[in-house]
NUZALUM-325082 format. One line per 4 residues: their letters; for each residue z, x, y of C-alpha. Coordinates in Angstrom, 3 decimals, decimal comma, padded with zeros to 6 digits. Layout:
<atoms>
a) Z:X:Y; ... .
</atoms>
This chain:
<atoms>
xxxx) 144,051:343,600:274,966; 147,032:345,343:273,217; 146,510:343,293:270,354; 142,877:344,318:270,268 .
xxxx) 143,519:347,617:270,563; 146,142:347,927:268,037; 144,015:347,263:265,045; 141,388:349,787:266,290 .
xxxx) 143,302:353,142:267,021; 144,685:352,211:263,603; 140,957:351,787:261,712; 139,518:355,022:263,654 .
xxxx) 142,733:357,284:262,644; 142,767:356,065:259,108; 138,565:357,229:258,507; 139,401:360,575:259,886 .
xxxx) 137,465:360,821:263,031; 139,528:358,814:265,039; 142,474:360,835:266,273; 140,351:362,040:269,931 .
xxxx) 140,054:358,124:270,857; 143,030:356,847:269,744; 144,753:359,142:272,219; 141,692:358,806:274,487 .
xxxx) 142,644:354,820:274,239; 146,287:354,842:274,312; 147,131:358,499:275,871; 149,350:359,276:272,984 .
xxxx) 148,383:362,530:270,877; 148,644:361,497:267,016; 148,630:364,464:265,625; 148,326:368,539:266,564 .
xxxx) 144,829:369,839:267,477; 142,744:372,208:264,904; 141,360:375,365:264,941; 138,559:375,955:263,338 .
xxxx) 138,996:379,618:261,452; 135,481:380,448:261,370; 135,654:380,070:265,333; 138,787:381,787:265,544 .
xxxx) 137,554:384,570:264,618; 134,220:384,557:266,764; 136,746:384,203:269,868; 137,976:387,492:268,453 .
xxxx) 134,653:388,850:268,473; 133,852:388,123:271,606; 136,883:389,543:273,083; 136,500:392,841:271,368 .
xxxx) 132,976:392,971:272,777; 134,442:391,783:276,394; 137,101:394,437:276,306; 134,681:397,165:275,592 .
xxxx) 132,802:396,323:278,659; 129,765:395,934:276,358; 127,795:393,544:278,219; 124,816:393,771:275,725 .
xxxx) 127,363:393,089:272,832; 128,241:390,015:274,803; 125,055:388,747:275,479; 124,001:388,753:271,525 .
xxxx) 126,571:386,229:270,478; 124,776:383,808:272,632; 121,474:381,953:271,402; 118,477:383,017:273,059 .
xxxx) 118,113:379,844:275,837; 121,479:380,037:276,148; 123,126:378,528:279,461; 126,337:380,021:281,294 .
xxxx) 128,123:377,895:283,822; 130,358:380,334:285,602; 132,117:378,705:288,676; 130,861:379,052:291,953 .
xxxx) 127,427:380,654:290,976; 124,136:378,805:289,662; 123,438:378,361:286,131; 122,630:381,562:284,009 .
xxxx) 119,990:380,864:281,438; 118,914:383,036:278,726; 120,467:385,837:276,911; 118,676:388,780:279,162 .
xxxx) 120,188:386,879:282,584; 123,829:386,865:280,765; 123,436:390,638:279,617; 122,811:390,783:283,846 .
xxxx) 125,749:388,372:284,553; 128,159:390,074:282,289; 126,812:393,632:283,490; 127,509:392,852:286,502 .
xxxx) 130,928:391,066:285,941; 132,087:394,379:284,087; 130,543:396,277:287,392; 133,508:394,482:289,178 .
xxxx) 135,812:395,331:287,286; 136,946:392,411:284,807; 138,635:393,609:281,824; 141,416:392,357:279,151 .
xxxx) 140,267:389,122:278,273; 142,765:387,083:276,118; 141,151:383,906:274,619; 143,383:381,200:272,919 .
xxxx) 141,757:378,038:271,678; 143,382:374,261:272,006; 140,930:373,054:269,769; 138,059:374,193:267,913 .
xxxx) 135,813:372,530:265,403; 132,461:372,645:263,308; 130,270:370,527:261,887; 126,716:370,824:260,339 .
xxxx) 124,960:372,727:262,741; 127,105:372,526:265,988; 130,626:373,286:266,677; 132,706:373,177:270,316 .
xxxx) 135,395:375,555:271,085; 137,756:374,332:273,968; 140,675:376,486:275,230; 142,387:378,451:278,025 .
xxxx) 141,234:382,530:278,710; 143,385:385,146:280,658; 141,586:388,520:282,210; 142,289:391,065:284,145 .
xxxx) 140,945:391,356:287,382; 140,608:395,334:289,339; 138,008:395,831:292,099; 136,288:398,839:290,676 .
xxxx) 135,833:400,186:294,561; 139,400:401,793:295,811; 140,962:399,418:298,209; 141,011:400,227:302,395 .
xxxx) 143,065:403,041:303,986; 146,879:403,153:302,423; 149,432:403,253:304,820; 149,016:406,581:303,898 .
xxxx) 145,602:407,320:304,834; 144,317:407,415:302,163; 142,312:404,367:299,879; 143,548:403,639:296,717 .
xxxx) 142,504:401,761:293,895; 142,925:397,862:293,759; 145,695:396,380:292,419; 145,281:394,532:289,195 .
xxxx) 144,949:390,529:289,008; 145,625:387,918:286,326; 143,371:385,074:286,234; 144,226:382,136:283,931 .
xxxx) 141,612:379,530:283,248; 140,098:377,131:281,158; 136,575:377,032:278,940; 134,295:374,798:276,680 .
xxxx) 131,918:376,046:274,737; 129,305:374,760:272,152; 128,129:376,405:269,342; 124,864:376,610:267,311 .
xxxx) 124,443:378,038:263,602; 121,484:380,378:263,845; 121,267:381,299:260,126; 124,578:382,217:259,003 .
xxxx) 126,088:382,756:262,393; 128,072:380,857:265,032; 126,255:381,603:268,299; 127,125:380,510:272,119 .
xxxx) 124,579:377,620:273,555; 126,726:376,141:276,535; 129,789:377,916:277,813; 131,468:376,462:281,088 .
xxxx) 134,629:378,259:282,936; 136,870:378,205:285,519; 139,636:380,203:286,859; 143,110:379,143:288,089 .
xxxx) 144,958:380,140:290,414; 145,254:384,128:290,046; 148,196:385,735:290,098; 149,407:389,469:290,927 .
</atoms>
């Protein structure tokens, strides 16, 4: 098998396309990821719109029948029902979203963006009674997770058609 397999990580590396399955194959990494720049910079687009709390903002850099896969809730399809999701999500309190991408790439008329996020977390109601008395607000959270998402060009723009998260462990 080793023998077999060999020869093959070797012809897949050498045209270029070959790098994901030769690790996939052997489980070692031949080479660091890319970032695609062009996707870069929608991350930072989408962040900026996050950060304002601008759910509407949010909702146009996804493709019309776009689909959401948050964790723990149904599927969100459509760019009104993620306006409603992220509306909502901003509602809550979520805030200070840090994207940073393992590996991001384009090609033709589709591109994938795969990475880790951090946000903040605050409940926007004050907590219970203080040991004071009195409520108080919520004490901020830190969520790390993890995302994929896959892009469509709609004319000269990268928009969002799939985009799956999921949240670590959060932390105080």
């Amino acid at each position: 098998m080793r023998t077999i397999l060999f020869p093959l990580v070797v012809l897949l590396v050498s045209l270029g396309v070959g790098a994901p399955y030769a690790q996939l194959l052997t489980g070692v990494s031949t080479g660091s990821k890319s970032k695609d720049p062009a996707l870069e910079r929608f991350a930072r687009q989408f962040e900026v719109a996050f950060n304002k709390k601008d759910a509407a903002a949010v909702a146009l850099l996804y493709v019309e029948d776009a689909v959401l896969m948050p964790p723990n809730v149904p599927l969100v399809r459509g760019r009104q029902a993620i306006q409603a999701f992220f509306t909502k999500e901003f509602e809550q309190g979520i805030t200070d979203l840090r994207l940073t991408a393992i590996e991001s790439s384009t090609s033709g008329q589709t591109g994938f963006d795969a990475g880790t996020s951090d946000v903040q977390i605050r409940a926007a109601r004050p907590s219970q009674l203080t040991t004071l008395g009195v409520g108080g607000p919520s004490p901020a959270v830190r969520a790390q997770g993890k995302y994929v998402t896959i892009y469509k060009r709609v004319g000269p723009d990268w928009k969002i058609a799939f985009d799956i998260f999921n949240e670590d462990k959060a932390t105080q």
